[in-house]
SELO-746593 format. One record per residue (C-alpha): residue number from 1; residue in one letter; y, z, x. Coordinates in pm, 1 decimal. Each point is the difference from the previous one (the first is absolute). Layout:
BEGIN
@num NUM, residuo A, yy Y, zz Z, xx X
...
END
This chain:
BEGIN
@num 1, residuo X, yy 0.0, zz 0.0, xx 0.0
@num 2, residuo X, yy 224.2, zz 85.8, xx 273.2
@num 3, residuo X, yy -83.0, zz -310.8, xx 172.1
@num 4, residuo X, yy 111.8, zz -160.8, xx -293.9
@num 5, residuo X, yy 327.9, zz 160.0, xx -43.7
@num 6, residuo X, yy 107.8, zz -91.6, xx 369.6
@num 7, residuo X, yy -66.8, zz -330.6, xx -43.5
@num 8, residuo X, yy 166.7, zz -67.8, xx -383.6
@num 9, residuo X, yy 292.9, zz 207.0, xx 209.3
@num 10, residuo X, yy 43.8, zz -226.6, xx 289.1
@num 11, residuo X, yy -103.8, zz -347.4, xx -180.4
@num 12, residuo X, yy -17.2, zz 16.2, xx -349.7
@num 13, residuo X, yy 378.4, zz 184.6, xx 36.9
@num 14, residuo X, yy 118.7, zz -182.2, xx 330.5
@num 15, residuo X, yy 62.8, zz 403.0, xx 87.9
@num 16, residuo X, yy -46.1, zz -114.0, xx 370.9
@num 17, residuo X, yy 337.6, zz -49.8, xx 117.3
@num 18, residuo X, yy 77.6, zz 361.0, xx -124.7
@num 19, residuo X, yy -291.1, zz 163.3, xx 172.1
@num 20, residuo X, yy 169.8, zz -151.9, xx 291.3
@num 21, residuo X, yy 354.2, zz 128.5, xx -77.4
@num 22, residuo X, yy -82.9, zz 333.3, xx -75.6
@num 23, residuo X, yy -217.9, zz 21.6, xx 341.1
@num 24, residuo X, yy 345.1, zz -72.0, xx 152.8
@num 25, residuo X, yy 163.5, zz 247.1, xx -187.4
@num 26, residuo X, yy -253.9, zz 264.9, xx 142.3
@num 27, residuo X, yy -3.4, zz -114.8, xx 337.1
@num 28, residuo X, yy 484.6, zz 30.8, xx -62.9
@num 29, residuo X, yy -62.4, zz 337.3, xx -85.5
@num 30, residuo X, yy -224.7, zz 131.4, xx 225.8
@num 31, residuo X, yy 220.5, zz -163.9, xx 331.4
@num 32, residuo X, yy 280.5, zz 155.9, xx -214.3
@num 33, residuo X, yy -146.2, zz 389.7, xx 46.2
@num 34, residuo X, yy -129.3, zz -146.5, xx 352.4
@num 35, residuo X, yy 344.7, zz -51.8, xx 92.1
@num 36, residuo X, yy 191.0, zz 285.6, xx -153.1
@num 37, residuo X, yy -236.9, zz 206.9, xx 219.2
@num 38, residuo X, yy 28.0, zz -171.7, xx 338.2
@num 39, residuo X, yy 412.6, zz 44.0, xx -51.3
@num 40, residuo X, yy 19.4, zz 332.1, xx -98.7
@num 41, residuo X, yy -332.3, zz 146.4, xx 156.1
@num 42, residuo X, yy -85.8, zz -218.4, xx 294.0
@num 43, residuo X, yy -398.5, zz -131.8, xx -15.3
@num 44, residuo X, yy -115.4, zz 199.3, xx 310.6
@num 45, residuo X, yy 7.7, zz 296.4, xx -159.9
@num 46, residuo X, yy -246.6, zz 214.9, xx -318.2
@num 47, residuo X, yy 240.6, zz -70.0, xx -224.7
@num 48, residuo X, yy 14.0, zz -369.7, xx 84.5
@num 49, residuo X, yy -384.9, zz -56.6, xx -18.8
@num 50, residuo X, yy 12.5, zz 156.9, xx -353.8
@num 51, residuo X, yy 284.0, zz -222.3, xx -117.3
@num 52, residuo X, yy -218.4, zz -289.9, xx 120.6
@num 53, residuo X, yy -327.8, zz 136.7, xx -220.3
@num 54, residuo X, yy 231.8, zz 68.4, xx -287.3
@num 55, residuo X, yy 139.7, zz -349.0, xx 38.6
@num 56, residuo X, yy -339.6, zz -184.3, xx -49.7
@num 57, residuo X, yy -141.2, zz 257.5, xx -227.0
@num 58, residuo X, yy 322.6, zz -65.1, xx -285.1
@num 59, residuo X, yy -15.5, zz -381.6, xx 123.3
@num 60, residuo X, yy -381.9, zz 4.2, xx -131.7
@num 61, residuo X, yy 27.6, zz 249.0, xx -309.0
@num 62, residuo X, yy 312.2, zz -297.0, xx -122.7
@num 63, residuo X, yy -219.2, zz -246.9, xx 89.7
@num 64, residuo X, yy -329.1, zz 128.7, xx -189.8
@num 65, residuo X, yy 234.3, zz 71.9, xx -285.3
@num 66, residuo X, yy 149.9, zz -346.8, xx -51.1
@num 67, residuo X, yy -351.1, zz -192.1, xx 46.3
@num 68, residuo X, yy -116.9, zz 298.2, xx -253.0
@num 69, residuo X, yy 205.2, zz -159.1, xx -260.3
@num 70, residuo X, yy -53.1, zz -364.5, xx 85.7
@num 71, residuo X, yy -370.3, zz 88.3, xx -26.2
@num 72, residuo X, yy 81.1, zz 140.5, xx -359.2
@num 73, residuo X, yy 145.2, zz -301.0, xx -117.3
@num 74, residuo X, yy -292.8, zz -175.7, xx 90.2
@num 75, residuo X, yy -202.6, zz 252.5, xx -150.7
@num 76, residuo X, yy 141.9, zz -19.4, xx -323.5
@num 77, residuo X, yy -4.7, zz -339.1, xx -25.5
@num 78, residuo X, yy -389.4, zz -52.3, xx 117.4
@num 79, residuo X, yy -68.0, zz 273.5, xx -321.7
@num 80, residuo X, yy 215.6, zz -167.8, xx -200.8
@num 81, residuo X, yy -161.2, zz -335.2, xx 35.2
@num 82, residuo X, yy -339.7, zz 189.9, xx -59.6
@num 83, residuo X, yy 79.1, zz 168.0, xx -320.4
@num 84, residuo X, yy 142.0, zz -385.2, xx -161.8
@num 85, residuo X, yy -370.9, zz -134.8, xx 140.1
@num 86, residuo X, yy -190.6, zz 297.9, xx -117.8
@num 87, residuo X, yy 122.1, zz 23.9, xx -361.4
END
């Protein structure tokens, strides 16, 4: 079913393009916290290592979020089209 919903998602909606923006948007924010870090706590340092880890951790957790809902759409669709042929 899953299987499914990815692909309705990425070629029965054309969702592909978005996938790809909103991989961008991750990657923005993380070099965002990445860089607020490195000017106000230098990288060498504790503090700078755990800016870095927060950095990819919130990059991923927007990330998994955004493809969450793209898979949704796709999801509702593929049960959609299954109810219309089942009744």
């Amino acid at each position: 079913m899953l299987e499914k919903a990815r692909y309705e998602a990425f070629v029965g909606l054309r969702l592909t393009g978005r996938v790809a923006l909103y991989f961008l948007f991750s990657l923005t924010v993380a070099f965002v916290i990445v860089l607020f870090g490195q000017l106000h706590l230098g990288l060498g340092s504790l503090a700078g290592f755990a800016t870095v880890l927060v950095a990819a951790v919130v990059g991923l957790i927007i990330y998994h979020r955004l493809y969450a809902t793209l898979l949704r759409q796709g999801l509702q669709r593929v049960l959609a089209s299954e109810s219309s042929e089942s009744a």
